[in-house]
N, CA, C and O atoms as a printed pandas DataFrame, in Angstrom:
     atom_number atom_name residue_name chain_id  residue_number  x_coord  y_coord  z_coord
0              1         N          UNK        A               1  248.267  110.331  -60.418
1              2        CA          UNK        A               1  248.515  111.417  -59.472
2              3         C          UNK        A               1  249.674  111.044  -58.552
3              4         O          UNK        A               1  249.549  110.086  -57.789
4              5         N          UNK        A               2  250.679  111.689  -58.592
5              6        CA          UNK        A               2  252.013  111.597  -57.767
6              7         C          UNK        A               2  251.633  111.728  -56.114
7              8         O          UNK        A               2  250.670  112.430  -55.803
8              9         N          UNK        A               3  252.348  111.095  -55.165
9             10        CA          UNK        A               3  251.976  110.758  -53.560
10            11         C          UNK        A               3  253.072  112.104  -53.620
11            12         O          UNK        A               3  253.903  112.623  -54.365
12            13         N          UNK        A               4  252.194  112.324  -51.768
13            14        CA          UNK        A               4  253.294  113.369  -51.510
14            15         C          UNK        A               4  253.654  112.896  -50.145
15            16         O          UNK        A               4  252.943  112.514  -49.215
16            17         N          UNK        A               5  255.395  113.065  -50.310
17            18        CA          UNK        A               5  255.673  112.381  -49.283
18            19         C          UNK        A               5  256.709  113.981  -48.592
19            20         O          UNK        A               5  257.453  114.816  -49.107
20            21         N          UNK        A               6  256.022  113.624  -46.786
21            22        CA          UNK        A               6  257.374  114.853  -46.505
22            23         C          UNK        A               6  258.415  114.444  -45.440
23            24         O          UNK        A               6  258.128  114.044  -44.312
24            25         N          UNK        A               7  259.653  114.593  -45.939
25            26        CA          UNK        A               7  260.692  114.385  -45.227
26            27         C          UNK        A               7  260.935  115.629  -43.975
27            28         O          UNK        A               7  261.049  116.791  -44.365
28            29         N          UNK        A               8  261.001  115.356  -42.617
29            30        CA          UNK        A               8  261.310  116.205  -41.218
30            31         C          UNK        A               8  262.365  115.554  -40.676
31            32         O          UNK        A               8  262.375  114.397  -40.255
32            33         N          UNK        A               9  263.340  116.415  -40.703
33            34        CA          UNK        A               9  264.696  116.182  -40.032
34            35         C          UNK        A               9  265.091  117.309  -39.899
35            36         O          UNK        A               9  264.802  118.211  -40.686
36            37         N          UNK        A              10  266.146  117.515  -38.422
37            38        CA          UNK        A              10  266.710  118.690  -38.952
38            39         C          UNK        A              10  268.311  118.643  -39.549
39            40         O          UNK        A              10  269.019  119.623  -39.319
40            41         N          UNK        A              11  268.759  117.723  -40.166
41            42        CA          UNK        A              11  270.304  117.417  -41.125
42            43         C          UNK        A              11  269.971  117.772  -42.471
43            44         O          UNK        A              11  269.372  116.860  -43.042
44            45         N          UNK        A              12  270.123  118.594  -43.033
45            46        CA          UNK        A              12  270.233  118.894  -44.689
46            47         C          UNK        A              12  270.683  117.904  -45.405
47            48         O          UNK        A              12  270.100  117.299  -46.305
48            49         N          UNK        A              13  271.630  117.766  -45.032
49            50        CA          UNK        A              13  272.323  116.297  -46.029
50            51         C          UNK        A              13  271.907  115.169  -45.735
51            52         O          UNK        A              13  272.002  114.441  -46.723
52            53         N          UNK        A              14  271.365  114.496  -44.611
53            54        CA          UNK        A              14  270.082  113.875  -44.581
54            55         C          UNK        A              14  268.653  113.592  -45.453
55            56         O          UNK        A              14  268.221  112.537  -45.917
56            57         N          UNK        A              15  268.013  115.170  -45.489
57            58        CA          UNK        A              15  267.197  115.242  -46.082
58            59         C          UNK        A              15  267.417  115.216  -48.080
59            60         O          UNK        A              15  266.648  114.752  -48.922
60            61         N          UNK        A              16  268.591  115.824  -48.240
61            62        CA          UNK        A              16  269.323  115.434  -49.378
62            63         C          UNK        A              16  269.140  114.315  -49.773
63            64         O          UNK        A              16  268.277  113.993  -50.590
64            65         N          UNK        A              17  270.057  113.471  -49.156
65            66        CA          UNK        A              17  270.046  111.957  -49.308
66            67         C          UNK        A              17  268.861  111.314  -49.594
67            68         O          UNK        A              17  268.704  111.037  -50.784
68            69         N          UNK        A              18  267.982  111.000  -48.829
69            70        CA          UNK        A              18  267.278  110.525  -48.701
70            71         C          UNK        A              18  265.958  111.139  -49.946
71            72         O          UNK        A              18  265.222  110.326  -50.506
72            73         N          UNK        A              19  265.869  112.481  -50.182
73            74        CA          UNK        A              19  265.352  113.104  -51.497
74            75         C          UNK        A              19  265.788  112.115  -52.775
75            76         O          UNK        A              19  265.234  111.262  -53.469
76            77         N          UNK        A              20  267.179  112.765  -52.670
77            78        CA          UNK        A              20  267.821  111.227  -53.947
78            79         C          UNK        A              20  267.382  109.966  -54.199
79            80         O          UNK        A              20  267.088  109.444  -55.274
80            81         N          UNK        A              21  267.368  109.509  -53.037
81            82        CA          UNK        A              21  267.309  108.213  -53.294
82            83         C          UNK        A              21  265.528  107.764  -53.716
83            84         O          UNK        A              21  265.151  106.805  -54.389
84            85         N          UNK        A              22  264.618  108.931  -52.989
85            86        CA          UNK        A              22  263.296  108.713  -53.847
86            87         C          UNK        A              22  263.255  108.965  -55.214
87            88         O          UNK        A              22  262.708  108.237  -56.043
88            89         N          UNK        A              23  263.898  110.107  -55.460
89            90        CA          UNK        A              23  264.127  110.640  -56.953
90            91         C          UNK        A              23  264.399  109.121  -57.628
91            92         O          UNK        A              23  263.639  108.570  -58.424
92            93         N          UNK        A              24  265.445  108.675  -57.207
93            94        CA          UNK        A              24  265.640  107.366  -58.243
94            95         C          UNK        A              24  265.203  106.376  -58.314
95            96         O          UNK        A              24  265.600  105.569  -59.155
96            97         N          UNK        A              25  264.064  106.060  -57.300
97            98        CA          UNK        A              25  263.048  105.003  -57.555
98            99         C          UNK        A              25  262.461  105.195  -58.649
99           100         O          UNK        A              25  262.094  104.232  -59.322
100          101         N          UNK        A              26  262.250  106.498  -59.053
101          102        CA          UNK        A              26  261.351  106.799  -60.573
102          103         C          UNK        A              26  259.737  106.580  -59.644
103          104         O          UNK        A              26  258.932  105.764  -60.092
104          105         N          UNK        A              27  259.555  107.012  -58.952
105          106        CA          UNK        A              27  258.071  106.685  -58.599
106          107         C          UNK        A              27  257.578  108.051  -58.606
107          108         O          UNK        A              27  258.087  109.164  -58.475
108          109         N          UNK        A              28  255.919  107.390  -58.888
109          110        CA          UNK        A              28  255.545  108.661  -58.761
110          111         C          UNK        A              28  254.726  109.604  -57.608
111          112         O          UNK        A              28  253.562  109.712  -57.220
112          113         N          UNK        A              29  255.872  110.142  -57.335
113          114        CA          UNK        A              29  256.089  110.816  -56.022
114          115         C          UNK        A              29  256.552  112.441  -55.866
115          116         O          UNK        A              29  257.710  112.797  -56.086
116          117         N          UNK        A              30  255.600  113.265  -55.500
117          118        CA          UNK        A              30  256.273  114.678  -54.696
118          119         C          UNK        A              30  256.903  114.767  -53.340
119          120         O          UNK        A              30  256.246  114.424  -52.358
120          121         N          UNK        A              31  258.115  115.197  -53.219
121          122        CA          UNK        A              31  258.675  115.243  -51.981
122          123         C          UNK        A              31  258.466  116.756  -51.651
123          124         O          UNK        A              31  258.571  117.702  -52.432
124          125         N          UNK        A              32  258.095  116.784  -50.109
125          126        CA          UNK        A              32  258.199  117.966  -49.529
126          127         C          UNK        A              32  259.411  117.982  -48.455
127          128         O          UNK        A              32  260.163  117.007  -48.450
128          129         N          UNK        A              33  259.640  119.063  -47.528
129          130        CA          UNK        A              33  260.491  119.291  -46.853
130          131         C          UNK        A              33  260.813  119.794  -45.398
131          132         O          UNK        A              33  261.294  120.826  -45.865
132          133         N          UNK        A              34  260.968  119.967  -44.063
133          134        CA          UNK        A              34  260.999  120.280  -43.402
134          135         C          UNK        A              34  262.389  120.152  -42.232
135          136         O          UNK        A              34  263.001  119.279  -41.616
136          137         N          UNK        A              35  262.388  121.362  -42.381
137          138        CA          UNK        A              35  263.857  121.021  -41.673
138          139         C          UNK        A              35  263.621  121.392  -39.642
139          140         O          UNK        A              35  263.885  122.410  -39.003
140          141         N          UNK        A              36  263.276  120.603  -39.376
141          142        CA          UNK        A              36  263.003  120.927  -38.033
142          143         C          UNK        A              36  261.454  119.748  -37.423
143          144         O          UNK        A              36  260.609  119.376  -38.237
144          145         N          UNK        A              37  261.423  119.541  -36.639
145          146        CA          UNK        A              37  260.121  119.399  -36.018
146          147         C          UNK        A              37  258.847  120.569  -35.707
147          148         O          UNK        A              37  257.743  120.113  -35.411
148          149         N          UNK        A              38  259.022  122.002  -35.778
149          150        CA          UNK        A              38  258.256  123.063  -35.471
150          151         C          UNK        A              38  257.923  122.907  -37.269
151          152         O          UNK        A              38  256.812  122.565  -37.675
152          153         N          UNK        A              39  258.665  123.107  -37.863
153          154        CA          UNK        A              39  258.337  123.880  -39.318
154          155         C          UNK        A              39  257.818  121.928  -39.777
155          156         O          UNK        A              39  256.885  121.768  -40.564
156          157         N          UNK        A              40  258.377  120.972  -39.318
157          158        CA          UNK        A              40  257.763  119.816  -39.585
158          159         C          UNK        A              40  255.799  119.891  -39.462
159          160         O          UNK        A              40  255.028  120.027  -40.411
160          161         N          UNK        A              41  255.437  119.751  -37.972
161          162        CA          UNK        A              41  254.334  120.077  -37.920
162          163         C          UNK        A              41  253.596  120.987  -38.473
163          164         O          UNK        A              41  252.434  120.738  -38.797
164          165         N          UNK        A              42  254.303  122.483  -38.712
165          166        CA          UNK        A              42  253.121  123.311  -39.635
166          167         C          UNK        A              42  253.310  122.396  -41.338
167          168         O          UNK        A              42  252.480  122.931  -42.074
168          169         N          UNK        A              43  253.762  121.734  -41.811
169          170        CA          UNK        A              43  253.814  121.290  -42.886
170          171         C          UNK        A              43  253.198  120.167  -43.025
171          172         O          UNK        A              43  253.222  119.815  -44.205
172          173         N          UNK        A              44  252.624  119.403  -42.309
173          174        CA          UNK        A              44  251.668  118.322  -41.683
174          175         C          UNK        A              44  250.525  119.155  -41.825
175          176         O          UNK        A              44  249.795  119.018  -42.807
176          177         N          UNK        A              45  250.188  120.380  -40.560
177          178        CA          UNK        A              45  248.798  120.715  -40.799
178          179         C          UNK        A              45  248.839  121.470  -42.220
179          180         O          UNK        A              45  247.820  121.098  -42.803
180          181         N          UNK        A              46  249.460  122.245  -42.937
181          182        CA          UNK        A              46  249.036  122.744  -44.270
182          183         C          UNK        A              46  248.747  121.995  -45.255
183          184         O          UNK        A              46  248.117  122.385  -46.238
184          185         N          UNK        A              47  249.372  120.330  -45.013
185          186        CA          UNK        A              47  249.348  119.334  -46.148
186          187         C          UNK        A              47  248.566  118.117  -45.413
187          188         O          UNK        A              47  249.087  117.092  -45.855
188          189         N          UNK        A              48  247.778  117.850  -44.696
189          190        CA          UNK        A              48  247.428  117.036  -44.164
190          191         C          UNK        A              48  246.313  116.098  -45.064
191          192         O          UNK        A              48  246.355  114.868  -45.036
192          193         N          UNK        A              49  245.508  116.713  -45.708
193          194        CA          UNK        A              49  244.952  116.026  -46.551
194          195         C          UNK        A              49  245.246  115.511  -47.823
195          196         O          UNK        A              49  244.447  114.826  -48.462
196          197         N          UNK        A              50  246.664  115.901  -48.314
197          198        CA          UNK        A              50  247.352  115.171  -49.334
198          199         C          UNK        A              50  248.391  114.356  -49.228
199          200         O          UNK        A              50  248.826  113.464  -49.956
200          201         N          UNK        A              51  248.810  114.919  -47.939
201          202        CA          UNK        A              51  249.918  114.171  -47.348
202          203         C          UNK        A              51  249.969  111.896  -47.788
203          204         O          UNK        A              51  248.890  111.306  -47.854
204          205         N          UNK        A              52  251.147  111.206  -47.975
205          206        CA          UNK        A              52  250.667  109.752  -48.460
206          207         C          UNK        A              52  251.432  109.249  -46.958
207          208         O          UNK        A              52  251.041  108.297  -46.282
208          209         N          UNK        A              53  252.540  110.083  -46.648
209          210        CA          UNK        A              53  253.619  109.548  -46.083
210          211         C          UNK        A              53  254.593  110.242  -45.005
211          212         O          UNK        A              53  255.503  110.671  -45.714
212          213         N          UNK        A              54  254.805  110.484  -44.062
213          214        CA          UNK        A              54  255.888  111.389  -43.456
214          215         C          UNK        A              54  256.841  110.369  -43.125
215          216         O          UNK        A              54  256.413  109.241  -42.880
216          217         N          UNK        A              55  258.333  110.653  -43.072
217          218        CA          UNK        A              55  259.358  110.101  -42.874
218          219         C          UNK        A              55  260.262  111.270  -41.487
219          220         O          UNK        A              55  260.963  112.224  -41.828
220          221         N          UNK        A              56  260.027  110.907  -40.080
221          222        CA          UNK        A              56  260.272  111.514  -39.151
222          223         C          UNK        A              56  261.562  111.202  -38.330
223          224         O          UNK        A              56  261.714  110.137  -37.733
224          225         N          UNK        A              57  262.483  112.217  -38.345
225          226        CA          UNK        A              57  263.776  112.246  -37.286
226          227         C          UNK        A              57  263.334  111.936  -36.158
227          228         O          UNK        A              57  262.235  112.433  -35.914
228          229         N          UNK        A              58  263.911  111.095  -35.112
229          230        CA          UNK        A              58  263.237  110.629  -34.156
230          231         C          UNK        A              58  263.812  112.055  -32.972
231          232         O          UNK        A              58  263.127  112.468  -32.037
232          233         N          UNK        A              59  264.910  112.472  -33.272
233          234        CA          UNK        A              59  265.913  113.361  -32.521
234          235         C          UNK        A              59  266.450  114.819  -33.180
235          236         O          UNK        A              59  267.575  114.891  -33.675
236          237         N          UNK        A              60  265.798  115.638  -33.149
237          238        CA          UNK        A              60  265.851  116.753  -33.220
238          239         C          UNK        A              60  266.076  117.698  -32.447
239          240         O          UNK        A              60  265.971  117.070  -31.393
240          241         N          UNK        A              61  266.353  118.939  -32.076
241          242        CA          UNK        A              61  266.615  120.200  -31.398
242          243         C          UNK        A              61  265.387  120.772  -31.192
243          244         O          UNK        A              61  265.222  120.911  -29.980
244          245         N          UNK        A              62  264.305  121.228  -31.923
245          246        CA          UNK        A              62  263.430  121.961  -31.514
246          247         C          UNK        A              62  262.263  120.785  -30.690
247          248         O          UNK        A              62  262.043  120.831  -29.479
248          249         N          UNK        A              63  261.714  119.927  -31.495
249          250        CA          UNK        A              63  260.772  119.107  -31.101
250          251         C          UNK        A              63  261.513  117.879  -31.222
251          252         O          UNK        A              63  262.602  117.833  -31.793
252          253         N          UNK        A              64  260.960  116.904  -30.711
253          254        CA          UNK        A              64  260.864  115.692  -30.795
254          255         C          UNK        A              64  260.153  114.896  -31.955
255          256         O          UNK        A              64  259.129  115.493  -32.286
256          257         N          UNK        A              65  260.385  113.606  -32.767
257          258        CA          UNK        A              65  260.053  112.966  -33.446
258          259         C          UNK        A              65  258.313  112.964  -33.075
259          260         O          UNK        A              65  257.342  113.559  -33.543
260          261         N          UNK        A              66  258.562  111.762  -31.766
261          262        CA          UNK        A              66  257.259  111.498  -31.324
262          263         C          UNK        A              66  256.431  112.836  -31.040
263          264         O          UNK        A              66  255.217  112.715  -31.206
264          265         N          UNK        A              67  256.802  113.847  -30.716
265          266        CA          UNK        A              67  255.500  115.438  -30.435
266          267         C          UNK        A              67  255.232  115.506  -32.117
267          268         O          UNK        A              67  254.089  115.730  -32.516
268          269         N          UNK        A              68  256.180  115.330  -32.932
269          270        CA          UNK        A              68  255.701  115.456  -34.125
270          271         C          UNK        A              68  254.389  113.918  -34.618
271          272         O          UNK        A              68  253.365  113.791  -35.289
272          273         N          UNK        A              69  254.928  113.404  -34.110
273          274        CA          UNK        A              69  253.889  111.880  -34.806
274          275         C          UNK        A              69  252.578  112.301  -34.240
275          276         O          UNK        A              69  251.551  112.438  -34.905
276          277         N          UNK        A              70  252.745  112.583  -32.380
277          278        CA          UNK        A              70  251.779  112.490  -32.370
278          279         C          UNK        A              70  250.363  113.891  -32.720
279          280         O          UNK        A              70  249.132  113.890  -32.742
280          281         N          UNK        A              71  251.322  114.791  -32.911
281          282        CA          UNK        A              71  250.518  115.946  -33.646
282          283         C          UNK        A              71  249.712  115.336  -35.052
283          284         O          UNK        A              71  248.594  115.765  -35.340
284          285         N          UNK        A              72  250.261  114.502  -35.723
285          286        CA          UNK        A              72  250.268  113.998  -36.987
286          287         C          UNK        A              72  249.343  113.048  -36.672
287          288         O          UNK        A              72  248.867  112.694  -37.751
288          289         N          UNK        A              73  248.648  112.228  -35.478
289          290        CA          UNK        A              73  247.622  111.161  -34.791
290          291         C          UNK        A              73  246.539  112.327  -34.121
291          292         O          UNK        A              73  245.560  111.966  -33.467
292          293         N          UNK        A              74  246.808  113.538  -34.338
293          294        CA          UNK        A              74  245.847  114.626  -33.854
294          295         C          UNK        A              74  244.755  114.527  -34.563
295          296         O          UNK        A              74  243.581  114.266  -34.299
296          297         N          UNK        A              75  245.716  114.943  -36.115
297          298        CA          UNK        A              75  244.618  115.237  -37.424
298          299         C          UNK        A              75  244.484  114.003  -38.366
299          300         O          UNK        A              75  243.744  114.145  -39.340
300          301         N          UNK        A              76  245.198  112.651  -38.168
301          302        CA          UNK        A              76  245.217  111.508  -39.236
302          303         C          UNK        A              76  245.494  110.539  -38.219
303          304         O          UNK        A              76  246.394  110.670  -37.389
304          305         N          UNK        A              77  244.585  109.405  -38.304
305          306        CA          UNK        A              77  244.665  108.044  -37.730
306          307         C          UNK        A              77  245.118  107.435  -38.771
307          308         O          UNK        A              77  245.787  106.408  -38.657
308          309         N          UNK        A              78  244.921  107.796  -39.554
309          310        CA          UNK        A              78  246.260  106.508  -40.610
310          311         C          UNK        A              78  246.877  106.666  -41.477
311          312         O          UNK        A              78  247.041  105.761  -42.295
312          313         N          UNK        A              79  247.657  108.335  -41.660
313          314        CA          UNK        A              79  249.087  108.179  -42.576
314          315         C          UNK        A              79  250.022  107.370  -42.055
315          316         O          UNK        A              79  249.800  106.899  -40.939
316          317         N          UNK        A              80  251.138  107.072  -42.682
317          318        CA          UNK        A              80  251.696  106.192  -42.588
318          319         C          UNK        A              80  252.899  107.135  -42.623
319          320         O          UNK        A              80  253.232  108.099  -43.313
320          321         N          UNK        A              81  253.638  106.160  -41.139
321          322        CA          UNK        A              81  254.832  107.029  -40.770
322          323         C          UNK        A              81  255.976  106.057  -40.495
323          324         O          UNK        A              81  255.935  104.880  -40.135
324          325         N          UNK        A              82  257.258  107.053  -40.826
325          326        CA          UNK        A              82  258.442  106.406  -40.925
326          327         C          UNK        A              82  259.430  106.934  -40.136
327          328         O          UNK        A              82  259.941  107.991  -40.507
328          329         N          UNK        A              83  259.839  106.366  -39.027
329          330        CA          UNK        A              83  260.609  106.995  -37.985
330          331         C          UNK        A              83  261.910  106.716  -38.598
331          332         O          UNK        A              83  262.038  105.650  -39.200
332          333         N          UNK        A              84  262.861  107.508  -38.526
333          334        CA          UNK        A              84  264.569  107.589  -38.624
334          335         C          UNK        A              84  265.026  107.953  -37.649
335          336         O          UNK        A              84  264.567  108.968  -37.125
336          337         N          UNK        A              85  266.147  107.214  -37.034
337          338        CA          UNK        A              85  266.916  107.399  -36.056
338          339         C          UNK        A              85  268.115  106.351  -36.156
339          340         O          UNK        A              85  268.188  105.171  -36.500
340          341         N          UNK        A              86  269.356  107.659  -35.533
341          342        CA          UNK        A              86  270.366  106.293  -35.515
342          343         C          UNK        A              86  271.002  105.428  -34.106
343          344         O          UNK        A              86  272.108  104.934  -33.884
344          345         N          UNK        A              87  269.673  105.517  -33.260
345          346        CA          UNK        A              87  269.612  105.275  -32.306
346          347         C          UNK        A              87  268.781  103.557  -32.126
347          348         O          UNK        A              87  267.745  103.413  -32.776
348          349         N          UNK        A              88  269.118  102.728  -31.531
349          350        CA          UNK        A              88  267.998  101.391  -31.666
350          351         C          UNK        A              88  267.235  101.729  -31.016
351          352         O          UNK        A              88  267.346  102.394  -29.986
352          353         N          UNK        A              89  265.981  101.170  -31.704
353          354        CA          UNK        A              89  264.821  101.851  -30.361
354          355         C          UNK        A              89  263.653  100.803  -30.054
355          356         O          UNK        A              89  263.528   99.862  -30.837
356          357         N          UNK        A              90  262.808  100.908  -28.982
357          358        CA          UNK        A              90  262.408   99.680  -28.753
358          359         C          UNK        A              90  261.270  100.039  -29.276
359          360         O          UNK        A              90  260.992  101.205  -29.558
360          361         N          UNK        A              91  260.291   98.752  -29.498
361          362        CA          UNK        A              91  259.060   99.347  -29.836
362          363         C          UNK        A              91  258.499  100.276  -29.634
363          364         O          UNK        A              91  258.189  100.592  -28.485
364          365         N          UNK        A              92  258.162  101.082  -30.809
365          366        CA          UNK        A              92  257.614  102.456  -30.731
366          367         C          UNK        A              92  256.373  102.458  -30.623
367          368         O          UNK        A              92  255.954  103.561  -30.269
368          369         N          UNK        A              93  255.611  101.712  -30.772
369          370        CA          UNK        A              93  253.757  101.869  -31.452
370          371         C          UNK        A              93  253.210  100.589  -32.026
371          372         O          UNK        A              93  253.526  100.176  -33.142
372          373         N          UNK        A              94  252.267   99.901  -31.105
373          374        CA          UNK        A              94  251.107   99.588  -31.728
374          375         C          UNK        A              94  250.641   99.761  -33.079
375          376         O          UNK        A              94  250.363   98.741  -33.709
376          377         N          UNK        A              95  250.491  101.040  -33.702
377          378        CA          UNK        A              95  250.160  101.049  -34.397
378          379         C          UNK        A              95  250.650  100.900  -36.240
379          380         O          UNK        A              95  251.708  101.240  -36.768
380          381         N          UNK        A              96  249.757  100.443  -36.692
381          382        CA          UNK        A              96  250.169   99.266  -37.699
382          383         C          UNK        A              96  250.500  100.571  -38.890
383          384         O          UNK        A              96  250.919  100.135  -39.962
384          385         N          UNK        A              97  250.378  101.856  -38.815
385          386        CA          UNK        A              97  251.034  102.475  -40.009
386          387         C          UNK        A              97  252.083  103.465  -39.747
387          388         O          UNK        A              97  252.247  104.601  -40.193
388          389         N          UNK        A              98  252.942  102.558  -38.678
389          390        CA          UNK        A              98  254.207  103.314  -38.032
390          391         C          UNK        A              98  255.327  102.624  -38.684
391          392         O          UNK        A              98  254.893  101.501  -38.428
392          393         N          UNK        A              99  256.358  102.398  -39.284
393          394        CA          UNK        A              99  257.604  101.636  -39.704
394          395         C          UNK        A              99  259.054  102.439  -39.004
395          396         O          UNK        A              99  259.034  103.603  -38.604
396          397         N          UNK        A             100  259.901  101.811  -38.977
397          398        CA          UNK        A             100  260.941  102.657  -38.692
398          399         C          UNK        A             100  262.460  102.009  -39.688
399          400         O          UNK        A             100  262.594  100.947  -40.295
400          401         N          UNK        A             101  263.267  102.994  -39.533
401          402        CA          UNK        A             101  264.313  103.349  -40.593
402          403         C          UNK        A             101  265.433  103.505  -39.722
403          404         O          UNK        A             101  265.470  104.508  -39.009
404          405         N          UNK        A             102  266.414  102.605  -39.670
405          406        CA          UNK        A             102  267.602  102.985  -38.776
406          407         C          UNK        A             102  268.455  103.819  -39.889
407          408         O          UNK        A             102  268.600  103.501  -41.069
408          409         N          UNK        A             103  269.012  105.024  -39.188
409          410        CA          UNK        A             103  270.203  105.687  -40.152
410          411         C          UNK        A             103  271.345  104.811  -39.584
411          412         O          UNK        A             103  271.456  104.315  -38.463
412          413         N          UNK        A             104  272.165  104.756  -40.661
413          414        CA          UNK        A             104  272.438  105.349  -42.072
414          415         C          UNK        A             104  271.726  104.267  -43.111
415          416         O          UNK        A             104  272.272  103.167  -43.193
416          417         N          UNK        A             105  270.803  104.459  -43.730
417          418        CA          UNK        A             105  269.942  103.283  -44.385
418          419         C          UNK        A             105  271.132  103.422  -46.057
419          420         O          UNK        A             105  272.133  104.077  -46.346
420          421         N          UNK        A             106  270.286  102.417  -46.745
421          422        CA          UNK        A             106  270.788  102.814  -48.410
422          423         C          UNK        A             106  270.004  102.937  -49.054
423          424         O          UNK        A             106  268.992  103.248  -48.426
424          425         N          UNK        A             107  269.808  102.847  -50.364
425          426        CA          UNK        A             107  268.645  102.999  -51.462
426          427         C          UNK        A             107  267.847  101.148  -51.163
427          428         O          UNK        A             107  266.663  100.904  -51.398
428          429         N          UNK        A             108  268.409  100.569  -50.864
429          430        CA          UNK        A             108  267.424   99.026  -50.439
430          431         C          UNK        A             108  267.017   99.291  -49.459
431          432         O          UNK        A             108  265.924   98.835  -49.124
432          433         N          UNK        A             109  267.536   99.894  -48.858
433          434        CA          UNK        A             109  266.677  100.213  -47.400
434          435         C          UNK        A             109  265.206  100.828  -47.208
435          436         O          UNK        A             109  264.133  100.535  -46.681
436          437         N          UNK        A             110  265.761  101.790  -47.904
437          438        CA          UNK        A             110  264.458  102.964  -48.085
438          439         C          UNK        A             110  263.104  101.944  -49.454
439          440         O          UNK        A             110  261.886  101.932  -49.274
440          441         N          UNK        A             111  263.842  101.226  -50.694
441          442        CA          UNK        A             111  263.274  100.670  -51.393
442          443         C          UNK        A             111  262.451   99.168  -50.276
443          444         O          UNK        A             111  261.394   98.708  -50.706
444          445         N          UNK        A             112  262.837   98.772  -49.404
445          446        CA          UNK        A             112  262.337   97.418  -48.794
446          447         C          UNK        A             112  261.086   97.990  -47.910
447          448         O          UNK        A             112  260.009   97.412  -47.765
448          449         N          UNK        A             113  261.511   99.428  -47.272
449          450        CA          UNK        A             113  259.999   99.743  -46.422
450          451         C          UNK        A             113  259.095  100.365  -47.166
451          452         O          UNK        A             113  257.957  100.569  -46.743
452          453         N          UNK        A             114  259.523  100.758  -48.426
453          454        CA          UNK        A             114  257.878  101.576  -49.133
454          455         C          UNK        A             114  257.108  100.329  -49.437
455          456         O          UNK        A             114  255.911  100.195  -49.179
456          457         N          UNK        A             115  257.852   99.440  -49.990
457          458        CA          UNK        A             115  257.517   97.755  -49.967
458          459         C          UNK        A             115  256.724   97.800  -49.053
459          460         O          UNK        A             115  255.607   98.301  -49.182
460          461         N          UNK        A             116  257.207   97.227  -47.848
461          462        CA          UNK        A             116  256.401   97.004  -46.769
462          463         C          UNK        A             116  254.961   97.922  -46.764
463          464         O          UNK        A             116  253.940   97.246  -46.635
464          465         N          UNK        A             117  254.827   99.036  -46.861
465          466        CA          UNK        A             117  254.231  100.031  -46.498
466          467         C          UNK        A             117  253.339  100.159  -47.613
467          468         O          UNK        A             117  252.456  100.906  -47.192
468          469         N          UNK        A             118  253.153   99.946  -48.434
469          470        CA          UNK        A             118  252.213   99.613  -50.149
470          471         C          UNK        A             118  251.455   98.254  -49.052
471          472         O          UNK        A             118  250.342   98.706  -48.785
472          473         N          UNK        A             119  251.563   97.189  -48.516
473          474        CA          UNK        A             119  251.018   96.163  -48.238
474          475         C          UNK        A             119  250.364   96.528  -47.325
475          476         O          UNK        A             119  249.653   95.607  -46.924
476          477         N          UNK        A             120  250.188   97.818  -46.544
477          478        CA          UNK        A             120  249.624   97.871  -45.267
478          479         C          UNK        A             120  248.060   99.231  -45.901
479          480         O          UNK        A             120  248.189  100.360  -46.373
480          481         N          UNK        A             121  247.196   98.690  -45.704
481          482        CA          UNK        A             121  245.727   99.238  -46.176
482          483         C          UNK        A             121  245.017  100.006  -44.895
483          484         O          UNK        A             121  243.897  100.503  -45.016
């Protein structure tokens, strides 16, 4: 059974990218989509129980990264989330199924934290 993972940003070519580069892991994986933090969160609560993974813009226009995470700590204490930003940021969270992703990452980039993130139960 393929994971479903959903990408929230609001950059298209962002979300592009980063689509690609799962595509070519060959894993088996459904990507979903959200272009915004508002349309992010309704795509969290419609998918929340299949959801494996969200990968979250820390900086958006409508919402914020974190209003999105923590909507996402509303209904799930332990999907596992992946902050993007191309901003350094200081510790975000305690909590152990948070990772973060500095943009502009590459395909090792994105390949070294699913790594990480397979090890965390």
């Amino acid at each position: 059974m393929a994971k479903l993972i959903l990408i929230i940003d609001d950059e298209q070519d962002l979300v592009e990218y980063l689509q690609e580069i799962l595509e070519s892991l060959e894993l088996e994986i459904e990507v979903i989509v959200a272009l915004g933090g508002i349309d992010g969160i309704e795509k969290v609560q419609q998918n929340i129980n299949e959801l494996d993974l969200v990968f979250i813009d820390m900086m958006m226009p409508d919402v914020t990264g974190m209003v999105v995470y923590e909507k996402i700590r509303e209904l799930s204490s332990n999907l596992k989330v992946i902050f993007m930003s191309g901003f350094p940021l200081a510790e975000l969270s305690n909590d152990k199924y948070v990772f973060f992703l500095h943009k502009k990452f590459s395909i090792t980039d994105v390949k070294n934290i699913l790594e990480k993130i397979t090890q965390v139960e």
